[in-house]
Kinemage of the C-alpha trace (Angstrom):
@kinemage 1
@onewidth
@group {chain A} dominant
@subgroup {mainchain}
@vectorlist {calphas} color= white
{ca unk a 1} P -44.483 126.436 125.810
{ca unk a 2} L -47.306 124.914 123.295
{ca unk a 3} L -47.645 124.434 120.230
{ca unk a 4} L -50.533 123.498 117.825
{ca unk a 5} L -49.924 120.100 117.089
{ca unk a 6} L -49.069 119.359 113.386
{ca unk a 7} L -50.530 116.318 111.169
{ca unk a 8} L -48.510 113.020 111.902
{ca unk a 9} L -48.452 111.855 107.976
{ca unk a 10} L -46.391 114.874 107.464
{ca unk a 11} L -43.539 112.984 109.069
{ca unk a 12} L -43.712 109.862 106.921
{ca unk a 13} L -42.789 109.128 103.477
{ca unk a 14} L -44.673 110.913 100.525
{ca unk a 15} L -46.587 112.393 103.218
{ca unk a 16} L -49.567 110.072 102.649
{ca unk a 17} L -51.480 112.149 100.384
{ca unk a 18} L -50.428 115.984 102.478
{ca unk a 19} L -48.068 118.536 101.577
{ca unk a 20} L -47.488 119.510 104.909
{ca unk a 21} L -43.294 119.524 106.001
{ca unk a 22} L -41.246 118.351 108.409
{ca unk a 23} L -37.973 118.941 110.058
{ca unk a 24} L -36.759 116.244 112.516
{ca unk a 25} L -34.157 117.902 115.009
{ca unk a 26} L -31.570 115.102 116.422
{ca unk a 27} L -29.142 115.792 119.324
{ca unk a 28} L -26.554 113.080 119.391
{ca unk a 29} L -24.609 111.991 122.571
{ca unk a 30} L -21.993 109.004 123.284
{ca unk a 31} L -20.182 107.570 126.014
{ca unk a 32} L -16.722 106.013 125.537
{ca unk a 33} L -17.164 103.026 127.427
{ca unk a 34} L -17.213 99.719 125.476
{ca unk a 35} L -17.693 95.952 126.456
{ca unk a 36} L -19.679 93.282 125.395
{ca unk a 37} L -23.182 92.187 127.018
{ca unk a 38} L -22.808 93.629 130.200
{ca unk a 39} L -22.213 97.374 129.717
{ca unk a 40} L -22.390 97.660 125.778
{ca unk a 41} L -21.443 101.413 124.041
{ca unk a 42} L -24.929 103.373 123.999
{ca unk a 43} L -25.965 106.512 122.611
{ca unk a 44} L -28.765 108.938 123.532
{ca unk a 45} L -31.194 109.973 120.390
{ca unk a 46} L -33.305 113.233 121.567
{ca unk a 47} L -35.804 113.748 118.746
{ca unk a 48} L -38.040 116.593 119.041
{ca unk a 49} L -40.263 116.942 115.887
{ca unk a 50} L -41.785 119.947 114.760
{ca unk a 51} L -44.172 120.409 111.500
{ca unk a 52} L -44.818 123.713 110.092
{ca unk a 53} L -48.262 123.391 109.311
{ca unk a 54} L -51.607 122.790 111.492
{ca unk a 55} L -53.489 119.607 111.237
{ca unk a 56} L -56.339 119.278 113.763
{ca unk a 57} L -55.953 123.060 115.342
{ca unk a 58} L -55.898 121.336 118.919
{ca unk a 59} L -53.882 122.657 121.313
{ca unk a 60} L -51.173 120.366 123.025
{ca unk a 61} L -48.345 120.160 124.807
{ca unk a 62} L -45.429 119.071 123.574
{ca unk a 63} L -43.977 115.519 124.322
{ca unk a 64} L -41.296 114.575 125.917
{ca unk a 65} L -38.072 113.462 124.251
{ca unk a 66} L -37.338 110.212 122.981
{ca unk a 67} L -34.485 108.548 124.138
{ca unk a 68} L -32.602 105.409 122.185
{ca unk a 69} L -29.775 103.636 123.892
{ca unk a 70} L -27.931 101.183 122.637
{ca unk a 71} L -28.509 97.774 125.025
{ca unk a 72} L -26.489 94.862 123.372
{ca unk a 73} L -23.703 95.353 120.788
{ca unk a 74} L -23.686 92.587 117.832
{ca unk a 75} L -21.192 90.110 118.703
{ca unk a 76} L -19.714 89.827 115.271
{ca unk a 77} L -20.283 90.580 111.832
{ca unk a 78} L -23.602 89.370 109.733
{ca unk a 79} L -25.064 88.418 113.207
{ca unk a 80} L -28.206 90.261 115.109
{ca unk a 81} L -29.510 90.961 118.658
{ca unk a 82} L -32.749 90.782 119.484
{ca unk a 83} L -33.426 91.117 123.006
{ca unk a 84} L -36.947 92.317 125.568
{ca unk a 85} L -36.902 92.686 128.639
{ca unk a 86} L -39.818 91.591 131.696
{ca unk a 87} L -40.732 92.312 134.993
{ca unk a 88} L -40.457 89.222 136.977
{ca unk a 89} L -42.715 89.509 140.513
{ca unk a 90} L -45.776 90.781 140.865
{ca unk a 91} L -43.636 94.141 142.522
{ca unk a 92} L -40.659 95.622 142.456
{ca unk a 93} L -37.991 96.364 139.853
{ca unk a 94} L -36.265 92.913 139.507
{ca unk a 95} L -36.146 91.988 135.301
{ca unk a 96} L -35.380 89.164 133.284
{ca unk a 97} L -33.200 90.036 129.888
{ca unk a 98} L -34.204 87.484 127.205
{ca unk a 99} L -32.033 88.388 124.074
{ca unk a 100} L -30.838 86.100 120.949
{ca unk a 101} L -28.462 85.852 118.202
{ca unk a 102} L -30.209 85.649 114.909
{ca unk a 103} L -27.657 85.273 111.390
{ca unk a 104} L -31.095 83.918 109.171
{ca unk a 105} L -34.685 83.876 109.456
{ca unk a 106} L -37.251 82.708 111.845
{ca unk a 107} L -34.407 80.380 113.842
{ca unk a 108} L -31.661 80.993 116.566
{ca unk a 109} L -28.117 80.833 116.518
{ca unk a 110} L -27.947 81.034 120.827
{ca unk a 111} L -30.048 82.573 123.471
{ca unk a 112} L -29.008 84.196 126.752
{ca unk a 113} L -30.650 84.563 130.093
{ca unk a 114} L -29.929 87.535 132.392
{ca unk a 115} L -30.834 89.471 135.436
{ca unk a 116} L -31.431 92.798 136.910
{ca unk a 117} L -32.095 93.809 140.584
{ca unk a 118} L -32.052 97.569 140.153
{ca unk a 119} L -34.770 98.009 137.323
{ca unk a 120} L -32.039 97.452 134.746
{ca unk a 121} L -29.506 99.684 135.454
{ca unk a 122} L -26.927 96.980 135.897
{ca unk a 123} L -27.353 93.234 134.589
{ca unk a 124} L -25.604 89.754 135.405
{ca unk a 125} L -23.354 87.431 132.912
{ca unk a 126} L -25.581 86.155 130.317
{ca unk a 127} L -26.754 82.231 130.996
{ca unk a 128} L -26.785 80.568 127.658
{ca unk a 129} L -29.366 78.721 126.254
{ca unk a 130} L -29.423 76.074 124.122
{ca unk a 131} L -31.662 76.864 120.944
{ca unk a 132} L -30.398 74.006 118.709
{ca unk a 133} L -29.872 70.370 119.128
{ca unk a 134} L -29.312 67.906 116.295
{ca unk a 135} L -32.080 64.816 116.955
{ca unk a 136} L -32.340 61.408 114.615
{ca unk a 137} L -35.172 63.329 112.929
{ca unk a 138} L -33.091 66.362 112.014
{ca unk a 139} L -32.289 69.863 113.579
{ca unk a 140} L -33.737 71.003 117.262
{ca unk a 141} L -34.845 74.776 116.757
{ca unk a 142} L -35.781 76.397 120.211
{ca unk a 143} L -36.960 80.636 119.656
{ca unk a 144} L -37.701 82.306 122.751
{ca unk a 145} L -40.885 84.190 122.785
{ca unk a 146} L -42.618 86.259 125.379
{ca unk a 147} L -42.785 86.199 129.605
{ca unk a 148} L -45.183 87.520 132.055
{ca unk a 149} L -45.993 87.734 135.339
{ca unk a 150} L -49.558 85.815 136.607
{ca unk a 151} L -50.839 88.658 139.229
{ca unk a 152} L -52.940 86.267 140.696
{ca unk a 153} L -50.374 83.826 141.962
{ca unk a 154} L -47.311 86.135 141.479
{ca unk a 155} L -45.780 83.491 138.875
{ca unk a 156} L -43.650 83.975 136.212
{ca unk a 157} L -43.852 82.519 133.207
{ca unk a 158} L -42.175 82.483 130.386
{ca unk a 159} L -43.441 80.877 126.393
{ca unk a 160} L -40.985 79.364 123.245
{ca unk a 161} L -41.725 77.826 120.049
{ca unk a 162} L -39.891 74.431 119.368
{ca unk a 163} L -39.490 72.606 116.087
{ca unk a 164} L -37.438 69.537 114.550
{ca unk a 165} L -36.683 70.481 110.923
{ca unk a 166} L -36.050 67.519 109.121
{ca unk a 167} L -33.552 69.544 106.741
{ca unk a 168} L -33.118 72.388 108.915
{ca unk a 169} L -35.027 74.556 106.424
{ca unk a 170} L -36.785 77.719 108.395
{ca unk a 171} L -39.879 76.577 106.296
{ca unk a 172} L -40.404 73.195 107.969
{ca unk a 173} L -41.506 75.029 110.820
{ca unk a 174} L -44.857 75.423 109.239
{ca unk a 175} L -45.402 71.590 110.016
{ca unk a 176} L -43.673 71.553 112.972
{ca unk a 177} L -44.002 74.504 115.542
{ca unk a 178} L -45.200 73.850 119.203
{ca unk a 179} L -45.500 76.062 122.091
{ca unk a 180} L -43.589 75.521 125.568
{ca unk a 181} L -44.020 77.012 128.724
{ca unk a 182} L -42.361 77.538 131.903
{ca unk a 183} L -42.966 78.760 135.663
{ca unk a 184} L -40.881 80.232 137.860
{ca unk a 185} L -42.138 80.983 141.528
{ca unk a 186} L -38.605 82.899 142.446
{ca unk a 187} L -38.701 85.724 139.886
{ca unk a 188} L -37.520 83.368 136.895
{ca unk a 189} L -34.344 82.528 139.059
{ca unk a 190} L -35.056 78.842 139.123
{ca unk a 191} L -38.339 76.687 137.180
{ca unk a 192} L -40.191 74.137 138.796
{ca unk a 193} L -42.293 73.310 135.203
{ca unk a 194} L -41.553 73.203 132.111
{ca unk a 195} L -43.565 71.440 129.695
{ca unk a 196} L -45.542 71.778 125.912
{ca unk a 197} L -48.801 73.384 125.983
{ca unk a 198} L -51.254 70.619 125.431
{ca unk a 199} L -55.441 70.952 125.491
{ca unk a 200} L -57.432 70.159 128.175
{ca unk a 201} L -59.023 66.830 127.902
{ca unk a 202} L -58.477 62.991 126.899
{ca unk a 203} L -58.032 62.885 122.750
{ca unk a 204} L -55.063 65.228 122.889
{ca unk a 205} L -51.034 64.171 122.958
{ca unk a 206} L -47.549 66.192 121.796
{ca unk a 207} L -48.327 65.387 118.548
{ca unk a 208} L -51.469 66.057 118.282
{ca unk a 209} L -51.905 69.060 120.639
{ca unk a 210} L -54.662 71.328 119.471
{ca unk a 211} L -57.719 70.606 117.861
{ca unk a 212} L -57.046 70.350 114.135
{ca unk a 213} L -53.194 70.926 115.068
{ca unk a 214} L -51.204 67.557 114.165
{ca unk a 215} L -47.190 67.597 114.282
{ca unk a 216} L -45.858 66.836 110.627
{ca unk a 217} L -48.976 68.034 108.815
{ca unk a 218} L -49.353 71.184 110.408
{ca unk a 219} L -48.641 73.167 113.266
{ca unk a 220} L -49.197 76.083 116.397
{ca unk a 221} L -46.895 78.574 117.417
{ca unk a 222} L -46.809 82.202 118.843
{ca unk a 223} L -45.906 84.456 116.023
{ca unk a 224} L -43.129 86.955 117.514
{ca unk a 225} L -42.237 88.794 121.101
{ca unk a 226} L -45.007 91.082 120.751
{ca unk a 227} L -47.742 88.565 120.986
{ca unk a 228} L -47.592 89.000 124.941
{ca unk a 229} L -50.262 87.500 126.911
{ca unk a 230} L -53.157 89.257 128.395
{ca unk a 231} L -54.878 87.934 131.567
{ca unk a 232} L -57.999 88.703 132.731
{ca unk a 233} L -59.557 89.793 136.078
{ca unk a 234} L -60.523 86.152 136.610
{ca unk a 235} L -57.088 84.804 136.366
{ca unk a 236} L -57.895 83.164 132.930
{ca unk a 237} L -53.778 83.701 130.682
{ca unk a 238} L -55.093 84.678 126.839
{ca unk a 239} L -52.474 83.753 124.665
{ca unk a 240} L -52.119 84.903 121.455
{ca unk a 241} L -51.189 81.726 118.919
{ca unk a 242} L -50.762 81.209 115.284
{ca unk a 243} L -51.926 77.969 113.608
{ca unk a 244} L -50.704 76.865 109.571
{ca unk a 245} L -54.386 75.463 108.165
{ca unk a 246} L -54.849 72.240 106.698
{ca unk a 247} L -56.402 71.009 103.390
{ca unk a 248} L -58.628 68.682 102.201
{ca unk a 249} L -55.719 65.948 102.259
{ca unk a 250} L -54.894 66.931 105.775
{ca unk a 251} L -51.387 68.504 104.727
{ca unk a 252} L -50.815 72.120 105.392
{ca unk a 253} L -52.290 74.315 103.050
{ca unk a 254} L -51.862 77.585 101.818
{ca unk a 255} L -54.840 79.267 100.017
{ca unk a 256} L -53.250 82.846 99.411
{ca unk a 257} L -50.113 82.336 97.946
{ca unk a 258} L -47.756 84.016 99.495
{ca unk a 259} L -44.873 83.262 101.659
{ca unk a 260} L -46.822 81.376 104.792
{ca unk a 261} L -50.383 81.587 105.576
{ca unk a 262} L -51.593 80.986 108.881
{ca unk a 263} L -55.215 81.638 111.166
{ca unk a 264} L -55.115 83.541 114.551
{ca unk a 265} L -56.702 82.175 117.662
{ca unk a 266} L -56.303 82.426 121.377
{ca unk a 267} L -55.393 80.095 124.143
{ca unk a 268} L -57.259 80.241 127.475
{ca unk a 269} L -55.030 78.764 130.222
{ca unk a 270} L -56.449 78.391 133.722
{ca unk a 271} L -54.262 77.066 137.075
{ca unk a 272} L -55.463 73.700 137.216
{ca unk a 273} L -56.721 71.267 140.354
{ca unk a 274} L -52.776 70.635 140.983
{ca unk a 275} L -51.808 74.538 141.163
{ca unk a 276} L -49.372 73.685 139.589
{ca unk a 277} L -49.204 73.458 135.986
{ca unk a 278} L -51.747 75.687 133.600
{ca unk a 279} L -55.244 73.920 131.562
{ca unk a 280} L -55.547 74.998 127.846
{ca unk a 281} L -58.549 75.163 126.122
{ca unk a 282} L -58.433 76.544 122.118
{ca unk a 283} L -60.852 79.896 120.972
{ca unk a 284} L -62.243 79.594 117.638
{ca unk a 285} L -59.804 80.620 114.906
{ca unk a 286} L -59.529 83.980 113.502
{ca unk a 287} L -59.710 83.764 109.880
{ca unk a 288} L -58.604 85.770 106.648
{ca unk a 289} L -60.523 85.855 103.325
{ca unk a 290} L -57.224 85.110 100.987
{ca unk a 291} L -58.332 86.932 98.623
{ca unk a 292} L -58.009 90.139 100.793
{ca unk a 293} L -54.759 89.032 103.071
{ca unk a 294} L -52.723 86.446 101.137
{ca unk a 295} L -50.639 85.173 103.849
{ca unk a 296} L -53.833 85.309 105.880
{ca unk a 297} L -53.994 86.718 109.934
{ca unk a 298} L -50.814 86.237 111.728
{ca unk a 299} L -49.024 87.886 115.071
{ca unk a 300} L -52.520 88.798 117.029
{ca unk a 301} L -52.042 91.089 120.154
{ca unk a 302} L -54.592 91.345 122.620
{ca unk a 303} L -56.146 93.941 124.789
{ca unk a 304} L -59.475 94.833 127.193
{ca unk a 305} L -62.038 97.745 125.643
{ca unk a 306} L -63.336 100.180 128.055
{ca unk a 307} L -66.724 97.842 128.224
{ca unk a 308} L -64.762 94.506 128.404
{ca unk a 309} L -64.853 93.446 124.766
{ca unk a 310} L -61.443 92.280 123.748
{ca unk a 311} L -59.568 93.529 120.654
{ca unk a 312} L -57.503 91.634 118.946
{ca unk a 313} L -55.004 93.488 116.258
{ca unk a 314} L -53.383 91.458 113.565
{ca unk a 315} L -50.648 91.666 110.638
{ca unk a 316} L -51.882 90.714 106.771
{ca unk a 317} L -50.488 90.708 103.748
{ca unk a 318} L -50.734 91.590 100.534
{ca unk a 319} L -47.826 89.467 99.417
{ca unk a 320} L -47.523 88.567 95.909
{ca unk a 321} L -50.671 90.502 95.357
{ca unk a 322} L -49.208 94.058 95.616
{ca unk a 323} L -52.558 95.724 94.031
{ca unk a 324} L -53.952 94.862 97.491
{ca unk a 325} L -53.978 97.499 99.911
{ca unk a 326} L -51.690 96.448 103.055
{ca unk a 327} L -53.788 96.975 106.735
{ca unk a 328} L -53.677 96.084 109.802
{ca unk a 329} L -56.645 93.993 110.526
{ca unk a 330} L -59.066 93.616 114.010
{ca unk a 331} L -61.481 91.466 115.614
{ca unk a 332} L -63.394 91.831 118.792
{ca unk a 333} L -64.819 89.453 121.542
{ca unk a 334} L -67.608 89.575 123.738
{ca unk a 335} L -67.152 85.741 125.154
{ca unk a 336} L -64.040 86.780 127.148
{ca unk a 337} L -61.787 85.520 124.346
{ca unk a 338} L -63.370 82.387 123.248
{ca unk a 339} L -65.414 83.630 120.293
{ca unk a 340} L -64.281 86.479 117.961
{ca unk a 341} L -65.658 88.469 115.490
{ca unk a 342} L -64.596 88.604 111.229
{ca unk a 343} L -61.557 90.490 111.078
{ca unk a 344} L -61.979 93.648 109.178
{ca unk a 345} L -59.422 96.161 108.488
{ca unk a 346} L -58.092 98.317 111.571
{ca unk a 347} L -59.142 102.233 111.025
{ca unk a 348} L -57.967 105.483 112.623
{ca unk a 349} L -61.201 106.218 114.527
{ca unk a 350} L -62.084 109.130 112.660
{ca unk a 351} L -62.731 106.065 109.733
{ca unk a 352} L -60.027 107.044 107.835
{ca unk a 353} L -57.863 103.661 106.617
{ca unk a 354} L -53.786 103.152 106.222
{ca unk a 355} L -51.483 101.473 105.225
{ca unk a 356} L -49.472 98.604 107.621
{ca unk a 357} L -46.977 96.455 106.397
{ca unk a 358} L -46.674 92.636 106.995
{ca unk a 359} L -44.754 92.790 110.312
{ca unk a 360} L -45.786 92.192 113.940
{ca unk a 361} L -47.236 94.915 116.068
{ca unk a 362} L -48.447 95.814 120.360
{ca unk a 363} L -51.223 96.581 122.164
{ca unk a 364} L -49.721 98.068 125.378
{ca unk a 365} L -52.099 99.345 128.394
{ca unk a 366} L -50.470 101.688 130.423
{ca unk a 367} L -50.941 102.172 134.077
{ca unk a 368} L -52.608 105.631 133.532
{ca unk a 369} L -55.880 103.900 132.034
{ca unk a 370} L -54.808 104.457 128.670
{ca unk a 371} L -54.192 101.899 125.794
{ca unk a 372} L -51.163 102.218 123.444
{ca unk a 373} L -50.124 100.833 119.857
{ca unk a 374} L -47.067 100.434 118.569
{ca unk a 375} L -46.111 99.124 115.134
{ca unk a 376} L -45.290 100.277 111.088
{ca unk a 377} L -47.732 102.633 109.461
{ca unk a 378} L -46.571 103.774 105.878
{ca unk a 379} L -47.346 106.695 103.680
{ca unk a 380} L -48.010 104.423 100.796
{ca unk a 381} L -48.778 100.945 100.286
{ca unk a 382} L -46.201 98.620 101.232
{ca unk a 383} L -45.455 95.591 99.082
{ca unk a 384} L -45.487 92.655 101.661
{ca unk a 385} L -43.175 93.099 104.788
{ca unk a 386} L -41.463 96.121 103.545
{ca unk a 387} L -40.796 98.796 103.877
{ca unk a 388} L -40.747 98.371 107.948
{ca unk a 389} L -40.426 101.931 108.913
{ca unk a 390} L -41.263 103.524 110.537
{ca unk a 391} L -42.096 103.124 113.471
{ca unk a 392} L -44.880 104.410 114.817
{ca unk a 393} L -46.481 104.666 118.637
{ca unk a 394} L -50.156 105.786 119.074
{ca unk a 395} L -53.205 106.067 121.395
{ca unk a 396} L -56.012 103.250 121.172
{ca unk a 397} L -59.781 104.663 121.915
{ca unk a 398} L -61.030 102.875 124.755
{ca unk a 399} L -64.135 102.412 123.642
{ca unk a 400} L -64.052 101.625 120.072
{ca unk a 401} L -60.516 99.857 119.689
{ca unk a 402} L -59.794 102.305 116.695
{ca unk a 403} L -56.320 104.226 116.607
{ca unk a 404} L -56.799 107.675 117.165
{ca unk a 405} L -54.823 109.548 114.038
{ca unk a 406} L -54.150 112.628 116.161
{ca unk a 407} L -51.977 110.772 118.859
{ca unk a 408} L -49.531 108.763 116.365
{ca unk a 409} L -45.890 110.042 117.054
{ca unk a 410} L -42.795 108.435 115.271
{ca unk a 411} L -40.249 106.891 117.184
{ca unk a 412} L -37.848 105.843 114.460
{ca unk a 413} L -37.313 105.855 110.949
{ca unk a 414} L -34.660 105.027 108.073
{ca unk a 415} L -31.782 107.562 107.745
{ca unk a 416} L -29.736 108.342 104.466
{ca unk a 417} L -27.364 106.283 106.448
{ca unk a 418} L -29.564 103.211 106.478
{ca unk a 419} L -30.508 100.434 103.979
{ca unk a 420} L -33.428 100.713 101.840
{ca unk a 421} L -34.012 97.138 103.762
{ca unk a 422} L -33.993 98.669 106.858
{ca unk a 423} L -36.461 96.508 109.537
{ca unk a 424} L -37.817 98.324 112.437
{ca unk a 425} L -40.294 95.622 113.212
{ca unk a 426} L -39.328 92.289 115.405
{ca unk a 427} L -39.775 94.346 118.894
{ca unk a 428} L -41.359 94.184 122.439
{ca unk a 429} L -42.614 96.943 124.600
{ca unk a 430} L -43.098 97.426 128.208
{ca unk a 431} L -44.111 100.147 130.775
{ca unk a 432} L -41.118 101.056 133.479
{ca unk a 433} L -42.583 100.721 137.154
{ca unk a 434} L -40.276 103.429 137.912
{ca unk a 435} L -41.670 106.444 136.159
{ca unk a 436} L -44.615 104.974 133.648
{ca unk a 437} L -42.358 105.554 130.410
{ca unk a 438} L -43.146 103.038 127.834
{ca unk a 439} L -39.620 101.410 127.142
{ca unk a 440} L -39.386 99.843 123.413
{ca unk a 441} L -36.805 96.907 122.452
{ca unk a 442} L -35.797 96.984 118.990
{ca unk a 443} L -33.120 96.166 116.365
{ca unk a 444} L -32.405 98.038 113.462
{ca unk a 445} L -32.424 94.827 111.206
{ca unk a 446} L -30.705 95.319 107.854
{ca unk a 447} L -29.660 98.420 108.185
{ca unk a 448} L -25.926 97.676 106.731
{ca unk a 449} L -27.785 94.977 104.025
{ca unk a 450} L -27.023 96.103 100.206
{ca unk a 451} L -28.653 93.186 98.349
{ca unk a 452} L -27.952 89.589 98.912
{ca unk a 453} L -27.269 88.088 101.018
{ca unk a 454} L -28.304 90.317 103.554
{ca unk a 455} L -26.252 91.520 106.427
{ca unk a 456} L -27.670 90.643 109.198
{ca unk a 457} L -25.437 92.662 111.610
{ca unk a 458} L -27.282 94.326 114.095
{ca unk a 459} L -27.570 95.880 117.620
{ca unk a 460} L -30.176 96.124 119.956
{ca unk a 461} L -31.641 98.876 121.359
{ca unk a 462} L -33.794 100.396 124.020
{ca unk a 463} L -36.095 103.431 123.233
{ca unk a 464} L -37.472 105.383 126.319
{ca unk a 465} L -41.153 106.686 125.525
{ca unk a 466} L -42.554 109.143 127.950
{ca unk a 467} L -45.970 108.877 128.583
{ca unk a 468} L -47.538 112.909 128.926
């Protein structure tokens, strides 16, 4: 069966300037089982969406059905799990589960390691991990970030942010932030390094370790779990950072006004003579006009273009300046990652523009040759982070890094059950060895909040994507 495939903005709210309707269909199944962790209650969502008008008169097949499962129950009341989940060897189904507990913004309450043999079908007792420490200088934060797998040496390695916040204020961070990282050569089952990433060269130290980067003025850090790394055919590990500027008094500075401002850039890490631990050498930064994103560029994610350039996708902001519209941004490469172009806003590739809320998003090539996007697009223009839904999945063009309109297909979206202040954004996304579906961690933040203080209490689930 086929069917003429309908206009995506249909599906969102105010239909983005159409008329064209939409009926979502949802089949709902559960399972009585219940535990903790381990084997938490999940349900099956099978949305199958059908519009009843034509939008590009292309014939296609239908998709396949999304499926949402629910991975980790909340512990407890005003708390939230946010988990993602890696491959570990270069082969193979073995995966790491890196979730945490979350009761306020941009820290950790507790973070949990576990382990799958069978491609996730069945995981061991979660391994804490300590995310907070109190030091003479005030609070230890620790946030896990994002893991990969090196193909070249078969490594695994695995990136945090840490911070001490003098008052234990989330906002400190911007002064404080440093990136960690560690390597595994066992599938993440034991780690022989662990250590802050520092730049190559002489002049640099932990507290002063990035050019222009100096701990208690101003700081690095990788934005959220989508900012996975990207490595290239040469072995060189691009990692996406975010860096807090500084002003003329050397303090960190904030030229747009709104909640944080910070400037994109990209790491280059290369094995170094030891084989042992990883060499970092800084891009050039990635920089917003304020007067266009006022919290500037923040949360790149990385990809390769059919001719090699590399695109780079970012979040802005029109925080506090609501007039501004609210994109996504992009900049492109042609130095392999060290030099990038002035980020302009990100288009459909037909040219047409819309509108992205502040919140992270994911580049995510898929095995099949094709390049995937998956973040917030809105039918009108958001006012800073919100709204966060929905959530959107769509097809990159190869050749121009533009998101092609016609592919965008909505994975999830606020109910009349849910919270104006529903979140659908803090996720991570990976392909499944086993069968090529793109499989999309992500908790429904807020969806129980009714004004302050929010309710943070939230689950966290797994969406299966297939890939037609």
């Amino acid at each position: 069966m086929r069917r003429k495939q309908s206009d995506w903005r249909s599906c969102l709210p105010n239909g983005c300037g159409t008329n064209r309707s939409a009926v979502v269909h949802h089949s709902l199944k559960s399972r009585a089982s219940i535990s903790r962790f381990g084997n938490s209650p999940w349900w099956t969502i099978q949305a199958v969406l059908f519009c009843s008008s034509l939008a590009l008169g292309q014939e296609q097949p239908l998709h396949g059905e999304i499926r949402r499962e629910l991975f980790l129950q909340a512990p407890k009341a005003g708390t939230a799990v946010l988990a993602s989940t890696y491959y570990t060897r270069k082969a193979g189904l073995d995966l790491i589960s890196m979730h945490q507990l979350m009761s306020r913004s941009d820290t950790t309450d507790v973070a949990y390691f576990r382990y799958s043999s069978d491609n996730g079908r069945t995981w061991t007792g979660g391994e804490e991990v300590r995310t907070e420490e109190q030091r003479p200088h005030g609070k230890l934060r620790r946030m896990l970030r994002v893991a990969c797998v090196d193909p070249t040496t078969g490594r695994f390695l695995r990136f945090r942010i840490e911070a001490v916040l003098p008052t234990d204020d989330p906002l400190e961070g911007m002064k404080q932030w440093v990136v960690f990282y560690s390597v595994s050569a066992d599938g993440g089952l034991t780690w022989h390094l662990d250590e802050q990433i520092i730049h190559k060269g002489p002049n640099f130290s932990p507290t002063h370790p990035l050019p222009g980067v100096n701990t208690g003025r101003n700081c690095f850090m990788i934005g959220d779990t989508a900012s996975v790394p990207l490595i290239l055919d040469d072995g060189t590990i691009l990692l996406p950072v975010i860096i807090t500027p500084v002003g003329p008094d050397g303090e960190y500075h904030n030229p747009g006004g709104g909640y944080t401002y910070t400037d994109a850039a990209v790491l280059l890490g290369r094995w170094a003579a030891d084989d042992r631990h990883l060499e970092w050498e800084l891009s050039e930064l990635v920089k917003a006009d304020p007067k266009l994103s006022t919290r500037g560029m923040d949360e790149p994610t990385l990809a390769t273009l059919e001719d090699g350039r590399l695109l780079m996708v970012l979040r802005g902001s029109n925080d506090k300046k609501s007039e501004l519209p609210g994109r996504r941004w992009v900049s492109y490469s042609s130095t392999r990652g060290r030099q990038w172009s002035k980020p302009v806003p990100w288009t459909f590739a037909d040219g047409g523009n819309f509108f992205s809320p502040a919140a992270c998003s994911q580049l995510l090539p898929h095995s099949s040759g094709r390049l995937f996007w998956l973040g917030n697009i809105t039918g009108h223009n958001p006012t800073g982070n919100r709204p966060r839904y929905p959530f959107v999945i769509g097809e990159v063009d190869r050749r121009t890094g533009l998101l092609r309109r016609d592919s965008l297909r909505k994975v999830d979206d606020r109910t009349s059950n849910d919270s104006p202040e529903l979140s659908l954004s803090n996720f991570s996304a990976r392909e499944d060895r086993s069968n090529g579906e793109i499989v999309l961690h992500l908790s429904r933040l807020f969806q129980h909040s009714h004004g302050e203080p929010r309710d943070w209490t939230s689950d966290a689930y797994i969406f299966r994507i297939p890939v037609p």
